[in-house]
Structure formats: C-alpha cells, structure tokens
C-alpha positions in Angstrom: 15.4 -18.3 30.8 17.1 -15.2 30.0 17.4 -15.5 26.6 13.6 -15.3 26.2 13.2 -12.6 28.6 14.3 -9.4 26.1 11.6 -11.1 23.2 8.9 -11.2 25.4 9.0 -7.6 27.0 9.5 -6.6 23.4 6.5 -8.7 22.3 4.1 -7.4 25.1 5.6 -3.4 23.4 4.3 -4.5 20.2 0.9 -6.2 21.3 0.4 -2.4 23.2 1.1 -0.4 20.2 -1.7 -2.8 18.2 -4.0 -1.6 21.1 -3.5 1.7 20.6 -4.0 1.4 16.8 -7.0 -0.7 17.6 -7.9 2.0 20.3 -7.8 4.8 17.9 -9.3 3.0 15.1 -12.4 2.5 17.0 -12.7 5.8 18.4 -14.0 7.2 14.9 -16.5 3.9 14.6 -18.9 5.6 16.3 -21.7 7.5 14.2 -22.4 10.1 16.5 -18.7 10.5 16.7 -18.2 11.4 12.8 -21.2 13.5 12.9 -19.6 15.5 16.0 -16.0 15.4 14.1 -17.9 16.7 10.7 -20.4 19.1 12.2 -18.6 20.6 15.4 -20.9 18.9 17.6 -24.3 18.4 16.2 -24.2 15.0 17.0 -24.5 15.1 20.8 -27.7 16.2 20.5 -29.6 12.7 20.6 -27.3 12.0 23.7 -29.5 13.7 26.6 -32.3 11.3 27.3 -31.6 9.0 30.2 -27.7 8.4 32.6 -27.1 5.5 30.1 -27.3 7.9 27.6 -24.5 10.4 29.7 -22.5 7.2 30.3 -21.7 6.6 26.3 -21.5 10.3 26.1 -18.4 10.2 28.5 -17.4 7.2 26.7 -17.5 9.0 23.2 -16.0 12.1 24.3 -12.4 10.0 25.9 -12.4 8.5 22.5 -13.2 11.6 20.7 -10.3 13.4 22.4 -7.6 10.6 21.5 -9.2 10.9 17.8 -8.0 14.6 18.0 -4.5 13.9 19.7 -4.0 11.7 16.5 -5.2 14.0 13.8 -3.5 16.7 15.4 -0.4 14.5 15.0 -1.2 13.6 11.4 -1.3 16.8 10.4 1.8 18.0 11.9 4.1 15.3 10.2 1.3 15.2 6.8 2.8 18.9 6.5 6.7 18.0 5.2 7.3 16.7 1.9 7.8 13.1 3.4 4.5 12.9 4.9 2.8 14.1 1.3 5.0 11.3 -0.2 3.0 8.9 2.0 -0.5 9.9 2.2 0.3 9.7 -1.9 1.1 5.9 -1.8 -1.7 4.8 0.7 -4.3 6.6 -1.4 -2.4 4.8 -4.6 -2.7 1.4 -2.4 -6.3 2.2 -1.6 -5.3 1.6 2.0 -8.3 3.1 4.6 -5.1 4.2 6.6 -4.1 7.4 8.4 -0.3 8.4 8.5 -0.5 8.2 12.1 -1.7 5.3 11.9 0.9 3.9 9.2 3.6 5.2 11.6 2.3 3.1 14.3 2.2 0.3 12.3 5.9 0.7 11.3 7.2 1.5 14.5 5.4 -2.1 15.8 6.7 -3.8 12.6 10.2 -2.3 13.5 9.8 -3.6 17.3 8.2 -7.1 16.2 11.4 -7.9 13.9 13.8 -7.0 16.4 12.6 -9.2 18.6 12.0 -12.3 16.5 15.6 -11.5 15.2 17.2 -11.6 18.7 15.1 -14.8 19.5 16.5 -16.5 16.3 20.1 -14.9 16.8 20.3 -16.4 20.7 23.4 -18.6 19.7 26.1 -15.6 19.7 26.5 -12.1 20.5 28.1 -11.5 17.4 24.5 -13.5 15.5 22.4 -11.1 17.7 23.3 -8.1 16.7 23.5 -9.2 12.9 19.7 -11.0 13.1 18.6 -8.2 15.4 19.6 -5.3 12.8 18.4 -7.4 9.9 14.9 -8.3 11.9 14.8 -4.4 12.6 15.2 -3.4 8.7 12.8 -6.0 7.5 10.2 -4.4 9.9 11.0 -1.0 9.1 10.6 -1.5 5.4 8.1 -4.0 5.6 5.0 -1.8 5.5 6.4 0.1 2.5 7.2 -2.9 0.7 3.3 -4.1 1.6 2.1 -0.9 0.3 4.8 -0.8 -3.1 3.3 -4.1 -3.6 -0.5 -3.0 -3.5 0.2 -0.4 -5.9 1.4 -2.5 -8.5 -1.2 -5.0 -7.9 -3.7 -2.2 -8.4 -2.1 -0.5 -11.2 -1.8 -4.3 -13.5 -5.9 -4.1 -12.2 -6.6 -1.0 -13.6 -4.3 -1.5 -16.7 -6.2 -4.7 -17.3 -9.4 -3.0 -17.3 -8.4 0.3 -19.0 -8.8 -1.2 -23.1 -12.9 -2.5 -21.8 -12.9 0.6 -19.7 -12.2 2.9 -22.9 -14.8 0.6 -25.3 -17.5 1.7 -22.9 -16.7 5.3 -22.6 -16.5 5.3 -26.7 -19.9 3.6 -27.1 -21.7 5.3 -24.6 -20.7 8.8 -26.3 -22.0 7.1 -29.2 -25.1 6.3 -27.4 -25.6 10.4 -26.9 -23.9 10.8 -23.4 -21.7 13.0 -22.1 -18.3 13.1 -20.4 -19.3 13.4 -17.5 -22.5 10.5 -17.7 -20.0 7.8 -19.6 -17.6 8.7 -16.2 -20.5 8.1 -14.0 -21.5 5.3 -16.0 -18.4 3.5 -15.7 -18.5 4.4 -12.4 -21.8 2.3 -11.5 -20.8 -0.9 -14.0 -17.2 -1.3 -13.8 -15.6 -3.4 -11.3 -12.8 -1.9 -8.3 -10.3 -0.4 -9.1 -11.5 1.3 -11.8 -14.9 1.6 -10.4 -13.7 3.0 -7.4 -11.5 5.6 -9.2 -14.1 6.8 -11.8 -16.4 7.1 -8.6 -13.8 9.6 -7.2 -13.8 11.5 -10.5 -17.5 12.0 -10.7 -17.4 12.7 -6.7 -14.8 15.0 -7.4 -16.5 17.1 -9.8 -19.7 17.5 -7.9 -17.5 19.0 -5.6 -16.7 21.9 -8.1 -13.6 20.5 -10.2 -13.7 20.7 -14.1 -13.4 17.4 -15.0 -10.3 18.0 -16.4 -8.6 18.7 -13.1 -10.2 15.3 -11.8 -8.3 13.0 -14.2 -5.6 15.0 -13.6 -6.2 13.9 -9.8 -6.6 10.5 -11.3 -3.6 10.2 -13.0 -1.5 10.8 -9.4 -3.2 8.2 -7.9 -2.5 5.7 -10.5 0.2 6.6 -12.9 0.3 5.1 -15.9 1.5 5.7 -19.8 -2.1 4.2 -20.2 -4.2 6.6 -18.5 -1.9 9.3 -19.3 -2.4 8.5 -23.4 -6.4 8.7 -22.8 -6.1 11.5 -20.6 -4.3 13.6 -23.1 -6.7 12.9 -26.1 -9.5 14.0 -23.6 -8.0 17.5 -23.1 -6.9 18.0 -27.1 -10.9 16.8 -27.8 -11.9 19.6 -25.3 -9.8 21.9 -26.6 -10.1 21.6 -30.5 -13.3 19.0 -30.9 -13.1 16.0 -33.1 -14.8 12.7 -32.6 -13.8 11.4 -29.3 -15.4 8.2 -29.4 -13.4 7.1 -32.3 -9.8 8.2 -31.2 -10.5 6.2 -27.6 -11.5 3.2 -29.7 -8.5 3.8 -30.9 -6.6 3.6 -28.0 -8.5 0.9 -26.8 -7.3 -1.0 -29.6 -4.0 -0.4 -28.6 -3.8 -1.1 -25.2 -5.9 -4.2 -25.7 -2.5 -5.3 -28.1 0.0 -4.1 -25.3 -1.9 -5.8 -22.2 -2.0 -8.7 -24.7 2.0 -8.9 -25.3 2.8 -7.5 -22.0 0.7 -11.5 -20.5 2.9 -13.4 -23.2 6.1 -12.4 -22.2 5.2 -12.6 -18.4 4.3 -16.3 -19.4 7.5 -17.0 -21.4 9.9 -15.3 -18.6 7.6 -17.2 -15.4 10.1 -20.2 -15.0 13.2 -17.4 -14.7 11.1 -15.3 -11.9 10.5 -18.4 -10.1 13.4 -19.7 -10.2 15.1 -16.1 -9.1 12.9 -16.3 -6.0 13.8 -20.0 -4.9 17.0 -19.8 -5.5 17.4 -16.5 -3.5 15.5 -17.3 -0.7 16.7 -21.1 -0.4 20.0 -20.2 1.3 18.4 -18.0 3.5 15.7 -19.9 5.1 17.9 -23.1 5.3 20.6 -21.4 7.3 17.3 -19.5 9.7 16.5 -23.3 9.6 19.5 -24.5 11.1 19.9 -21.2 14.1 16.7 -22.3 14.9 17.1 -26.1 15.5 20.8 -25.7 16.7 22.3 -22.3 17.4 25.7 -23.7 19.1 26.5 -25.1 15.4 25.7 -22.5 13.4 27.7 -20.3 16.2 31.2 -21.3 14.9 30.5 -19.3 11.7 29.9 -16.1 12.9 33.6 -15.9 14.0 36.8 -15.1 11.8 37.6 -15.8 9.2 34.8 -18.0 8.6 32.3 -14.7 9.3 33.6 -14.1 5.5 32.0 -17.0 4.0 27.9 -15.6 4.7 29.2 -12.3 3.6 30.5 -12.6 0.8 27.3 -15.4 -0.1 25.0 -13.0 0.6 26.5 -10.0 -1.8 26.7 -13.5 -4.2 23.1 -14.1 -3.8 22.2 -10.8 -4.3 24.1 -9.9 -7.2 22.3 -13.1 -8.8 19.0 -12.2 -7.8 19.6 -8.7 -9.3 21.0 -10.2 -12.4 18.2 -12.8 -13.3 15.5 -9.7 -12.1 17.0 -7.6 -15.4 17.0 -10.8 -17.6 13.3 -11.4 -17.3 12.0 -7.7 -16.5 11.3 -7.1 -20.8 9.4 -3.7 -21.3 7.0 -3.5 -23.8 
C-alpha cells in the first residue's frame, strides 16, 4: 500500500494545479470582466440593479483579482530575455496561452511524470530514482516539445499555402488593388494559418504600422526563407517601383517547384523515418512493458554490472536514431 501512496499525493498536486489553471482561465471568461480589465472599470456599471446582481459582482471581482495576481506575475518573468523567448514560440504555435499559464502547465507536466515514473520504477530503489528523473525530464520538456511541434506543423501550413497565397496577391494587384486591399483580401479568402496571419497584418496596420513593419512582425512569427524571399521583393518594389505582380508570380513559381520537390523526397525517405521511430521506441516501451507486468524481474538488471547493459543500449539507440534522422533529413 505504500508504494502507491507517494503517486497519489503527487497526482491529487497535479489535479490542484489544473484547477488553478482552470480557475484562472475562467476568471477572464466573463464579459464584463474584459470590459473592466480593458476600460478600468466601465463594465461594472450594468451590475447595480437587484442583490443577485451584487452577488456576481462579488463573484467577478474574486476572480478579477486572481486575474491580476497572474498578469502581474506574467509580466514580471515576460520581462527577461527567457520569458520573450517564450511568449515568441506560443505566438509562432498560435497557442491562446499566457506564460503564466505555460509555466503552470510545465510545472504539472513536471509533477505528473514524476509520479507515473515512480509508479512504474516501484521494483527498485535504484529503478526509482532512474524512472523518476526520466518521468521528471519528459514532463519538463514536454510542453516545449508540444509547442516546437506546433510550429513546424504551422510553418509546413503556411509554406504550403504561400505559392496560391502569392498568385492571389499578384492577380489581385492586376485587378487594380492595393497592398494593403490584396493583404486584406487574402485575409478574408485564405484559409488559417495564413488567414489568420494576413488578418494580423491588416489589424496591425490599422493600428498605425507601415505595412512594412507588419511583415516584418510577420516574418518573427513564422520564419521562413519563403516569406523572407516575398518580403524582400515587397520592400525593393516600394523602394524603387517595378511591376510587383510579376516578380511575386515569379516567386510563386518557385516555391510552387520547391514545396513540390520538398513532398517527393519526404515520400521517398518515409519508410527510413518510420522505421527510425519504431525501432527507437521498440526497446523502450517493451522493457516499460515488462516493469509494469513484473518489476521483481526486471529488478535484477538495475544492479552491477548488468546496470551496464541498458546504458550503454540506450547511448546505442540513440546514436542510431540520430544517425538514420541525418540520413533521411535532405534539404532542398
């Protein structure tokens, strides 16, 4: 009974710091409570008809105030170069997420694989504290890894979309429009992400930037040679004319011919990926497999000298997995 007491006061920690994210989450749901956070109160006006009305302004004001404790705490650690470096990635993830609240979500991440890697490493001391620090990595690194891999899932979406992106931004100039109406048209017909992002720019410069500065702002959120070629033959149009419908047909063309290449040779290097994967991970989950249905067996191997044998597997696997990764990762 012991050995499941440390994962479940560890578990009940982590279903806590959910309800606090929940907690805060919700706090901003409420309309009158944006309006209040926006305006500096103008939204408690409509709140002084009848005590029901009171009651939810008590209500709102509790959650207003743990709104504040967490901005306030955003913007203390959004103020260092790391939290920059963050607020960066979630924005390129497109991830509705405060850094307070991606902290949180680390910290419970971190918490979480600690505890399910002391509950599979229950055999051993020795297999505790190796699962346990491994469960504690994978949680820690876990949200970055989620949001490294929803920026490259975003930036193969906007690649994908740039070449028919560019076409419609050449013809519409064509058509008589300007800059900024192809942006907005783009904006209103193209799908997310670029939808999304050409929204931002036209956002951006009602708000007073030259549209120059707003691909600019572009460009950080989603890097790419790409966007960087059509973004540079935007500013040497503005600056010495020419016929800009023409050179991004060109570019179109281009791209079209890269994205084209760039699907062939993930096609003719799929099997090698694959197989990287399966082979990596095989070893791994078979021997969680076996601590899990039998930790007394798998016990005798975390002792010398036969602690030797998953070690040096492990730097094996690795180097393999590195290996094939660089075999099949062809730029074009």
């Amino acid at each position: 009974m012991e050995q499941f007491l440390v994962p479940a006061l560890v578990a009940l920690g982590v279903l806590g710091l959910f309800a606090i994210i929940a907690k805060l989450s919700l706090g901003g749901s409420n309309i009158q409570g944006r309006l209040t956070s926006f305006v500096g109160g103008a939204g408690k006006v409509a709140e002084e008809k009848s005590d029901d009305k009171k009651g939810e302004k008590k209500q709102f004001s509790l959650g207003l105030g743990e709104t504040q404790i967490a901005a306030r705490v955003d913007k203390a650690v959004a103020q260092g170069t790391f939290g920059k470096n963050v607020q960066r990635k979630l924005a390129q993830a497109d991830l509705k997420l405060t850094l307070f609240e991606f902290m949180l979500a680390k910290v419970s991440m971190t918490i979480a694989g600690a505890a399910v890697g002391l509950f599979i490493g229950r055999g051993g001391p020795v297999e505790s504290v190796v699962f346990g620090l491994s469960g504690i990595a994978i949680g820690f690194l876990g949200p970055d890894l989620f949001v490294k891999f929803r920026i490259a899932k975003r930036l193969k979406a906007f690649g994908d979309q740039l070449s028919d992106t560019l076409s419609l931004l050449a013809n519409s100039l064509r058509s008589g429009y300007s800059m900024l109406q192809s942006i907005d048209l783009v904006a209103r017909e193209a799908q997310d992400p670029i939808g999304a992002e050409f929204k931002r720019i036209v956002r951006e410069v009602g708000l007073g930037l030259t549209i120059q500065d707003a691909l600019a702002n572009l460009y950080r959120r989603m890097p790419s040679d790409d966007l960087d070629l059509m973004i540079t033959a935007i500013n040497i149009q503005y600056e010495v004319g020419g016929n800009l419908a023409q050179i991004l047909d060109s570019i179109s063309h281009t791209i079209r011919e890269r994205v084209r290449i760039k699907g062939e040779m993930q096609t003719l290097t799929a099997q090698g990926r694959v197989s990287g994967y399966i082979i990596t991970s095989l070893p791994i989950l078979i021997g969680i497999a076996v601590t899990l249905i039998n930790p007394e067996y798998m016990s005798s191997l975390w002792v010398f000298p036969w602690i030797i044998m998953p070690i040096c597997g492990g730097i094996l696997v690795f180097s393999g997995f590195m290996i094939i990764r660089k075999i099949v990762n062809i730029e074009v």
